[in-house]
C-alpha positions as CSV (number, residue, x, y, z in Angstrom):
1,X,-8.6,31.7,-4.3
2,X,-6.2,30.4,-1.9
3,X,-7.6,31.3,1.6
4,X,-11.4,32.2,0.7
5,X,-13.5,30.1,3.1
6,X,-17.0,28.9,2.7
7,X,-19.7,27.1,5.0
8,X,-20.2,23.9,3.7
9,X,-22.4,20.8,3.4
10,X,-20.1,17.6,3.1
11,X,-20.9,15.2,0.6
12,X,-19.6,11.6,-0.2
13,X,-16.1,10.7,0.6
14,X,-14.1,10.3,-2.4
15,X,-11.0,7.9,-3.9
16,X,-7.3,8.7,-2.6
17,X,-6.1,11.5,-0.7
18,X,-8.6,11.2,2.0
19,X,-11.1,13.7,1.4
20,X,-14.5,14.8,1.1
21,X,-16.8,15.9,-1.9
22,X,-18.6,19.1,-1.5
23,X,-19.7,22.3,-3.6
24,X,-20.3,25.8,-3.1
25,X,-22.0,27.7,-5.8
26,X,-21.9,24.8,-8.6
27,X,-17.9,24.5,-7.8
28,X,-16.8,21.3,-6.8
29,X,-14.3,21.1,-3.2
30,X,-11.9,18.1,-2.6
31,X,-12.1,19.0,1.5
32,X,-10.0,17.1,3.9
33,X,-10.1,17.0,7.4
34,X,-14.3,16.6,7.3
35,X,-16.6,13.6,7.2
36,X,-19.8,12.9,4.9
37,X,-23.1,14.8,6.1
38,X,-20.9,17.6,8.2
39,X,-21.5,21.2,8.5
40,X,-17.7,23.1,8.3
41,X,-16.2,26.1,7.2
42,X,-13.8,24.5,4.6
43,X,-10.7,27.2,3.9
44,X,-9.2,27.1,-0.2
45,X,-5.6,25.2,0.0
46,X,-5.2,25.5,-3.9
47,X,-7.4,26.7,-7.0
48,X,-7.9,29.8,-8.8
49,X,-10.7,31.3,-10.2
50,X,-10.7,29.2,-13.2
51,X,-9.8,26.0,-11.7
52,X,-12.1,22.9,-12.5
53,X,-12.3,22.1,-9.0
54,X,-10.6,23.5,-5.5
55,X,-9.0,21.8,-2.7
56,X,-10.1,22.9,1.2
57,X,-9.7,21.5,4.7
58,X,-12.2,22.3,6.9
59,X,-11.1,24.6,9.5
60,X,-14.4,24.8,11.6
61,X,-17.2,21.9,12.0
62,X,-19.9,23.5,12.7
63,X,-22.0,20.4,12.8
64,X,-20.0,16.9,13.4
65,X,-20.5,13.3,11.7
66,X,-20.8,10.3,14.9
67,X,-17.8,9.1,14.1
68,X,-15.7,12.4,14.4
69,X,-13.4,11.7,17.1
70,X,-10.9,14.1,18.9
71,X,-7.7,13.7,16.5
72,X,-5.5,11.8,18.9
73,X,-1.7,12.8,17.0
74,X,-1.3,16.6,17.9
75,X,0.7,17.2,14.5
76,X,-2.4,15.8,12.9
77,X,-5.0,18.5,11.2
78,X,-5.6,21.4,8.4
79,X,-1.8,22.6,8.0
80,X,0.0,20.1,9.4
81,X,1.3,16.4,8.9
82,X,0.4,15.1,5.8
83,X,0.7,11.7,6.8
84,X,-2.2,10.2,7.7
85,X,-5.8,11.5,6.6
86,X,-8.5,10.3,9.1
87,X,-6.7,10.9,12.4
88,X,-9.8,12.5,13.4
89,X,-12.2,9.6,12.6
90,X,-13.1,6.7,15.0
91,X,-11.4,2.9,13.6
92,X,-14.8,1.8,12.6
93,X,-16.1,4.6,10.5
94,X,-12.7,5.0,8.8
95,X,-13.2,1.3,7.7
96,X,-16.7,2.5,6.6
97,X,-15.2,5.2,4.5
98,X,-13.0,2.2,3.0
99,X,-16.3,0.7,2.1
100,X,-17.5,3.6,0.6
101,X,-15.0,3.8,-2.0
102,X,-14.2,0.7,-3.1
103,X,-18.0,0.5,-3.4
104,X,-18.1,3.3,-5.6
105,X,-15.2,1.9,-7.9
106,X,-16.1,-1.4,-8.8
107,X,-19.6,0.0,-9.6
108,X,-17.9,2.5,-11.9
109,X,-14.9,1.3,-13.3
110,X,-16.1,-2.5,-12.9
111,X,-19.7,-2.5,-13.0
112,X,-19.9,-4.6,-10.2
113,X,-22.1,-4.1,-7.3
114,X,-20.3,-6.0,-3.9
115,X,-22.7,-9.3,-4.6
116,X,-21.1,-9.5,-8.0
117,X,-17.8,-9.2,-7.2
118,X,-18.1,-11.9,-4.5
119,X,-17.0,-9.4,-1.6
120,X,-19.4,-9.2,1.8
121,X,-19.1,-5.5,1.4
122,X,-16.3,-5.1,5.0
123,X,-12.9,-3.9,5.0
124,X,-11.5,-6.4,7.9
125,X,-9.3,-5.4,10.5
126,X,-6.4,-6.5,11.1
127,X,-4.6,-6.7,14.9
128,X,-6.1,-7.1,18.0
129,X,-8.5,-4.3,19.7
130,X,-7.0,-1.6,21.1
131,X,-7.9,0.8,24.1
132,X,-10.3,3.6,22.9
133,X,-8.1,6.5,22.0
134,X,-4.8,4.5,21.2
135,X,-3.9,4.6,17.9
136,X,-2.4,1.4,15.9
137,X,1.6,1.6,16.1
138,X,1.8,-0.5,12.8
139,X,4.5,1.3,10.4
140,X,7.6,-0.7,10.5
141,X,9.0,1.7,7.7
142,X,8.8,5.9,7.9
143,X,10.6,7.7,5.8
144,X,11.7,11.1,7.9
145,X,12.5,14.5,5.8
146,X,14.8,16.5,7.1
147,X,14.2,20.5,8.0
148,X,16.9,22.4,6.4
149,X,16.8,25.2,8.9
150,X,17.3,23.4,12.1
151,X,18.9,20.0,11.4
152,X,15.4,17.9,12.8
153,X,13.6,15.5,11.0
154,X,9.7,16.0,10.2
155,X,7.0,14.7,7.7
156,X,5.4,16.5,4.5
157,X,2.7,18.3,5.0
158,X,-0.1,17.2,2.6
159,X,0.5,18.2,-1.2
160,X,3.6,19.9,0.1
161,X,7.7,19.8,-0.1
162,X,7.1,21.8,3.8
163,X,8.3,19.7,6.6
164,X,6.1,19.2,10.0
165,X,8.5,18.8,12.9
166,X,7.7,16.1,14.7
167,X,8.9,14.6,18.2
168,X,6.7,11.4,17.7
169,X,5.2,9.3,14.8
170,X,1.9,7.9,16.6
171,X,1.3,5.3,13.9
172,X,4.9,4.7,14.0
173,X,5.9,0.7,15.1
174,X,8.3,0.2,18.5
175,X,10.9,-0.6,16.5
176,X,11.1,3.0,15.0
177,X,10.2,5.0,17.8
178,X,12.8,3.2,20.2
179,X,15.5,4.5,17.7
180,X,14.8,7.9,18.4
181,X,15.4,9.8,15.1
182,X,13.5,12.8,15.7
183,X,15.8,13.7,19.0
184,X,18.6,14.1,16.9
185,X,20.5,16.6,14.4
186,X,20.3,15.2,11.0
187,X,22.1,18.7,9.3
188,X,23.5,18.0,5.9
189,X,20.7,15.2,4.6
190,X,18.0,15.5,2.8
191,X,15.9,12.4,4.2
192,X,16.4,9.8,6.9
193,X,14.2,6.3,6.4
194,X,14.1,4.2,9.4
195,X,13.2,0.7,8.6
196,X,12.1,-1.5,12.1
197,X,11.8,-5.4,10.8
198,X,9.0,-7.2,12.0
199,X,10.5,-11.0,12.3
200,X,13.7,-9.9,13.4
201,X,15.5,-7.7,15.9
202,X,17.4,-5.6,12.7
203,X,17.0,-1.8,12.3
204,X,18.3,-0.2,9.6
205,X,18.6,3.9,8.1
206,X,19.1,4.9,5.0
207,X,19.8,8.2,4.8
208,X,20.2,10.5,1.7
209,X,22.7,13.5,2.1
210,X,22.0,16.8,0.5
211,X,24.6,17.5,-2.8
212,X,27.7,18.5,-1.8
213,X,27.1,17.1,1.9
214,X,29.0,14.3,4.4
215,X,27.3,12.2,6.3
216,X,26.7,13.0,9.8
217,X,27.7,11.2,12.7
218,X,25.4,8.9,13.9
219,X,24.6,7.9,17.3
220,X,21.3,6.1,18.1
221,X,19.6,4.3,20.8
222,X,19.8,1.3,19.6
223,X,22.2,-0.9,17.1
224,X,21.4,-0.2,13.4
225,X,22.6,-0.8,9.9
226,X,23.7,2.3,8.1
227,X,23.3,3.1,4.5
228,X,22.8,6.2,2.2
229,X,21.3,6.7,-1.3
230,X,23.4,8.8,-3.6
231,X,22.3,11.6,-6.5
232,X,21.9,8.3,-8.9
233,X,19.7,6.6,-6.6
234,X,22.4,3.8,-6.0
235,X,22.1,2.5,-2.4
236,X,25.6,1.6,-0.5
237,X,26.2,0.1,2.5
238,X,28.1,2.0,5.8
239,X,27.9,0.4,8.5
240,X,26.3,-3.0,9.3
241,X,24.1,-5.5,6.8
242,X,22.9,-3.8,3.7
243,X,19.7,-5.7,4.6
244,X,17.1,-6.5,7.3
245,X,15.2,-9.9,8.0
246,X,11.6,-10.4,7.9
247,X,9.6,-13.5,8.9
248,X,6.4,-14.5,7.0
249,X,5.1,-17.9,6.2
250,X,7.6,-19.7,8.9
251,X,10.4,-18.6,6.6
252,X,13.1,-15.8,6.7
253,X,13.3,-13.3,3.9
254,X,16.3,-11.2,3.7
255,X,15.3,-7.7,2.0
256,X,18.1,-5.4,1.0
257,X,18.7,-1.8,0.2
258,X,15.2,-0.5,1.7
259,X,13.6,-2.9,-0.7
260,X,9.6,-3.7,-0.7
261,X,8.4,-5.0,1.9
262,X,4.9,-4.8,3.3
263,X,5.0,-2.2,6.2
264,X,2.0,-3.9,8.6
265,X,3.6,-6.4,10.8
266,X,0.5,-8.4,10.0
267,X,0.6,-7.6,6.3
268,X,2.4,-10.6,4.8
269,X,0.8,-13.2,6.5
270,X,-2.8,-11.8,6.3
271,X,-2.0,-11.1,2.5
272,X,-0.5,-14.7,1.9
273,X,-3.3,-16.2,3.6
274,X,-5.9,-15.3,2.1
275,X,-4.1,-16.0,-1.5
276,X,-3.7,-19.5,-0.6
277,X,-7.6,-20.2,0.3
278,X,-8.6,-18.5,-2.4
279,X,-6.5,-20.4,-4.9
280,X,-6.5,-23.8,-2.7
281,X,-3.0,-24.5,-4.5
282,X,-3.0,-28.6,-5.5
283,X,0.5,-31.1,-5.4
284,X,2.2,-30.8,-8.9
285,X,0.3,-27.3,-10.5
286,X,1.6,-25.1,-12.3
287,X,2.3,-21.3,-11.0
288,X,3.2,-17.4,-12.0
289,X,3.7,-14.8,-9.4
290,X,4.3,-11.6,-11.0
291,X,5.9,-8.5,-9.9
292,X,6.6,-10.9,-7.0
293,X,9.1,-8.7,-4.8
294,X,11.7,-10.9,-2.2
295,X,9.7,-14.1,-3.2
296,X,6.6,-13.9,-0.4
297,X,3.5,-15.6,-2.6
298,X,6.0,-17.9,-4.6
299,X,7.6,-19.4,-1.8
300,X,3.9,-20.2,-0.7
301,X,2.9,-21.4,-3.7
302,X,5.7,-23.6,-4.5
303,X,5.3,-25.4,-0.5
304,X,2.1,-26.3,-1.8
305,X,2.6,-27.4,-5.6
306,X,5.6,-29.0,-3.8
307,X,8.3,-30.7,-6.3
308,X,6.4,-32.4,-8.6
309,X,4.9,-28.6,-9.8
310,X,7.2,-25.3,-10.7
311,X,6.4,-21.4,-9.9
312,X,7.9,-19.0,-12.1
313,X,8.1,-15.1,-10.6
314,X,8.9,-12.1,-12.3
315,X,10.2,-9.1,-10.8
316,X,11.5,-6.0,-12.1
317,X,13.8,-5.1,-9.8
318,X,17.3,-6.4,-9.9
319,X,17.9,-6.0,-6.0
320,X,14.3,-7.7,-5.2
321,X,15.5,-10.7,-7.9
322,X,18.6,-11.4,-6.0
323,X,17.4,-11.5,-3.1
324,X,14.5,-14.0,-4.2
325,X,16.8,-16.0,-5.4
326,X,18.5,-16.3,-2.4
327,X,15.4,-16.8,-0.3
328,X,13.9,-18.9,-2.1
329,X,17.1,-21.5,-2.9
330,X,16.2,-24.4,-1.1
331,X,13.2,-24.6,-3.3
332,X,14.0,-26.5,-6.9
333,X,10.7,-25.9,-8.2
334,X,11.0,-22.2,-8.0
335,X,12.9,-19.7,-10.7
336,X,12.6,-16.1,-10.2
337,X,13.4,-14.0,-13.7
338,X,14.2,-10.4,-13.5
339,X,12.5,-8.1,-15.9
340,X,9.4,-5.8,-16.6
341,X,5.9,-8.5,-16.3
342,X,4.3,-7.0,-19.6
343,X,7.9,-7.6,-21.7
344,X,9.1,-10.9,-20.4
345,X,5.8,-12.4,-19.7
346,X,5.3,-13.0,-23.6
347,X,8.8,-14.2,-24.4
348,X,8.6,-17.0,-21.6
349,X,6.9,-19.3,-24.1
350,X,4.0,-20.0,-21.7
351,X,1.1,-20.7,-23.0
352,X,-0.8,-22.4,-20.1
353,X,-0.9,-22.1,-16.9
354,X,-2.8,-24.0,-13.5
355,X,-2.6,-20.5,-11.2
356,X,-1.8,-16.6,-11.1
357,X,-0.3,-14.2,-8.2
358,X,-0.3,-10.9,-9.4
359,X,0.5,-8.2,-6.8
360,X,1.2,-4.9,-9.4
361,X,1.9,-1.6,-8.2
362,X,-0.3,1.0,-8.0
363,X,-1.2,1.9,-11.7
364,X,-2.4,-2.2,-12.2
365,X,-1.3,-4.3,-14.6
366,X,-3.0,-2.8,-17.4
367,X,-5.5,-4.1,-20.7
368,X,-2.3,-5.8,-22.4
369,X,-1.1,-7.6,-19.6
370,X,-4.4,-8.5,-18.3
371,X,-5.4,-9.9,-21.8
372,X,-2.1,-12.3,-21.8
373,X,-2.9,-13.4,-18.5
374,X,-6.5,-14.6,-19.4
375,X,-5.0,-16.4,-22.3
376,X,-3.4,-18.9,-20.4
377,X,-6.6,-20.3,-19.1
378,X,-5.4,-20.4,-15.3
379,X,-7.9,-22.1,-12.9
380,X,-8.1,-19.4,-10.8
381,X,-6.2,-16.1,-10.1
382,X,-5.3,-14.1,-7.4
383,X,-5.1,-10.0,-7.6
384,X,-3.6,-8.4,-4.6
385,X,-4.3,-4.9,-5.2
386,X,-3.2,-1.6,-2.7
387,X,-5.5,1.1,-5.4
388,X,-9.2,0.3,-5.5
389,X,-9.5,2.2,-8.7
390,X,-6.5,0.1,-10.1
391,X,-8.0,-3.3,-9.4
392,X,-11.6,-2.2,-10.2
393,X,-10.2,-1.4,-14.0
394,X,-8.2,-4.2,-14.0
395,X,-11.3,-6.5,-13.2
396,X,-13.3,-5.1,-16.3
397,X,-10.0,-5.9,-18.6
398,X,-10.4,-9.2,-17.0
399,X,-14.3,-9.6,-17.5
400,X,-13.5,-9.0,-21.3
401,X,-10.9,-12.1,-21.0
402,X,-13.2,-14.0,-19.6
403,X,-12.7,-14.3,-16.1
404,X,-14.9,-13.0,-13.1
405,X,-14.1,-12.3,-9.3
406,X,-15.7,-15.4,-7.2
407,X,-14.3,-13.5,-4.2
408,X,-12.7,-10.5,-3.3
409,X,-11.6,-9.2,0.2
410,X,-10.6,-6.0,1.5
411,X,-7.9,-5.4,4.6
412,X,-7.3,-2.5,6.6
413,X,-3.6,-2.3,6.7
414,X,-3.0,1.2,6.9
415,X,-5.2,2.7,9.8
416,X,-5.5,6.4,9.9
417,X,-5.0,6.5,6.1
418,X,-7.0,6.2,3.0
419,X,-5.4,3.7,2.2
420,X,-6.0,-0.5,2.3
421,X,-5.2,-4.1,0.1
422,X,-7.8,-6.1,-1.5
423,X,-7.2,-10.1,-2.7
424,X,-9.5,-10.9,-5.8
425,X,-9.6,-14.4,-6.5
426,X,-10.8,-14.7,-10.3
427,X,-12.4,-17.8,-12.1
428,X,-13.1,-18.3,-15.7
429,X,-16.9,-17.4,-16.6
430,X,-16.8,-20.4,-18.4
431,X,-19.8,-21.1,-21.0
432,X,-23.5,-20.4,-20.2
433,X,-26.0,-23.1,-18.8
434,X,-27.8,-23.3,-22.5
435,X,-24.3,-23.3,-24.2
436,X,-23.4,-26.4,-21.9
437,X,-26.5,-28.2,-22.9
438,X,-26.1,-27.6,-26.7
């Protein structure tokens, strides 16, 4: 059914991929590139006649939402760039669309209605206001591919391995533009990622050659760290530091090998922030941050358990554990583990706990994880969550543990995309008023 096109009424927006519900003779359309309440012709991208539902972009709006806007990336729309998904949606009503769904998935994976889960029902911007038409240079991380045919560096086109040459990433931080990537001949790689630090002046690319293929020559605009990624996904180091240094939380972090890192300048601090209220962290607790990264929420935690408490974090990654360690050495009261949250988590011996960081990845933590961790009868935990539908689950594992959201706040991180964080901050139910009594 690939090309049919239908005139369509647009429904509700819908979870991840930036899209639209709509339906056309009792079939249901994922349709991207439209808003709720428009009038388009929406042309088939995938499906088949016996497909349980069909993917569209909408090709003609015949009847526009208010808060259409004039897409203001020109690689941006049906066909092209995959990378962002509401290009063509003004700031405000993409954090409205935001609203929308994570609405819709504590209410159905939660049963939660905003009130209940303690959140005043915004997504909250992040950055100062800009000009009207100037889009948000906030990526400090893009990972280029590279068009086999010419040697020039693009991005995938949505659901796609087809490259969209680009001469500009609008949503693209200074840092990465200034390097100038896409003005160059990248023949014999596969991908190029360009990594722009946000506390620091360090640049760094890691590229990933083709089989079979030598690295090119590279000459950029400005100094940068070289490394490349071979066939078994080991990272080594050609030219420069094999890491770049961030500053959050009036400390250094050293992140090596393209290692996580959030990609909004802002991200870190916003994110640690509002951990720390939430939590209010007391002299001499007791702490876990799990799947903690480089460190960034146990390094805050442990400045305000200070010496007399002890964080432990637990991190999968054996890169992301060294460097932890190293970021975090001054601090005594701090040991960073290295291994999978769900299998060391039960060997530790913990059985108590004062406060929880968890920061998973986008699956969640899971049921089994989420019933250790309301075991340990922490005061209050902290869920920073990038997948609504992840957290929303996770939160009902957590309601049968015991423990409630008391607040829960939702950040717009990634403008242009469908995606955003949340911070939950979760308290024991504790026993009923008439239970207390008796």
């Amino acid at each position: 059914m690939v090309g049919e096109r239908y005139e369509l009424e647009v429904g509700p927006v819908a979870h991840g991929g930036g899209h639209c519900v709509a339906r056309h003779e009792g079939r249901v359309l994922f349709v991207r590139h439209a808003l709720p309440g428009e009038r388009v012709v929406a042309e088939v991208t995938e499906g088949t006649t016996t497909s349980r539902f069909l993917r569209a972009d909408a090709v003609e709006v015949l009847t526009a939402a208010k808060d259409r806007i004039e897409a203001p990336c020109r690689f941006a729309g049906p066909g092209k760039c995959g990378g962002c998904d509401w290009q063509h949606v003004s700031p405000g009503g993409q954090r409205k669309l935001k609203v929308a769904v994570l609405t819709e998935q504590l209410a159905k994976l939660a049963g939660l209605t905003p009130e209940q889960a303690g959140w005043d029902g915004s997504v909250e911007p992040v950055g100062g206001k800009l000009p009207a038409g100037q889009v948000p240079a906030w990526r400090t991380r893009v990972q280029y591919r590279v068009d086999q045919e010419t040697g020039r560096v693009g991005l995938r086109k949505h659901r796609s391995h087809e490259v969209q040459l680009i001469d500009r990433c609008l949503i693209a931080a200074e840092g990465i533009t200034e390097l100038g990537v896409e003005s160059r001949d990248w023949t014999g790689l596969e991908s190029v990622e360009a990594i722009a630090a946000s506390g620091s002046s360090d640049r760094q690319l890691i590229m990933r050659p083709l089989p079979g293929e030598q690295l090119p020559l590279v000459e950029l605009d400005k100094p940068v760290s070289l490394g490349r990624v071979d066939e078994q996904e080991l990272f080594h180091k050609v030219h420069g530091r094999s890491f770049v240094r961030e500053r959050a939380g009036e400390r250094t972090w050293r992140v090596s090998n393209g290692g996580f890192w959030q990609i909004h300048p802002e991200a870190p601090d916003t994110l640690v922030a509002a951990v720390l209220d939430g939590l209010d962290p007391q002299w001499g607790e007791n702490a876990l941050d799990l799947y903690c990264g480089v460190g960034l929420f146990a390094g805050a935690l442990a400045d305000r358990v200070g010496e007399d408490g002890a964080v432990l974090g637990i991190e999968s990654g054996k890169q992301a554990v060294a460097d932890a360690r190293h970021n975090l050495a001054a601090l005594e009261q701090v040991r960073i583990e290295c291994d999978k949250v769900e299998t060391l988590l039960p060997r530790t011996g913990i059985t108590a706990t004062d406060l929880i960081v968890l920061d998973p990845p986008r699956a969640g933590a899971g049921r089994a994880t989420v019933a250790h961790l309301a075991s340990l009868g922490a005061r209050r935990i902290a869920y920073v969550a990038c997948d609504p539908a992840a957290l929303a689950r996770d939160l009902a594992f957590f309601a049968e543990g015991g423990y409630r959201p008391v607040s829960l706040r939702a950040f717009d991180l990634f403008p242009m995309t469908h995606h955003f964080e949340c911070v939950a901050i979760l308290e024991p139910t504790g026993p009923e008023p008439d239970e207390r009594r008796s």
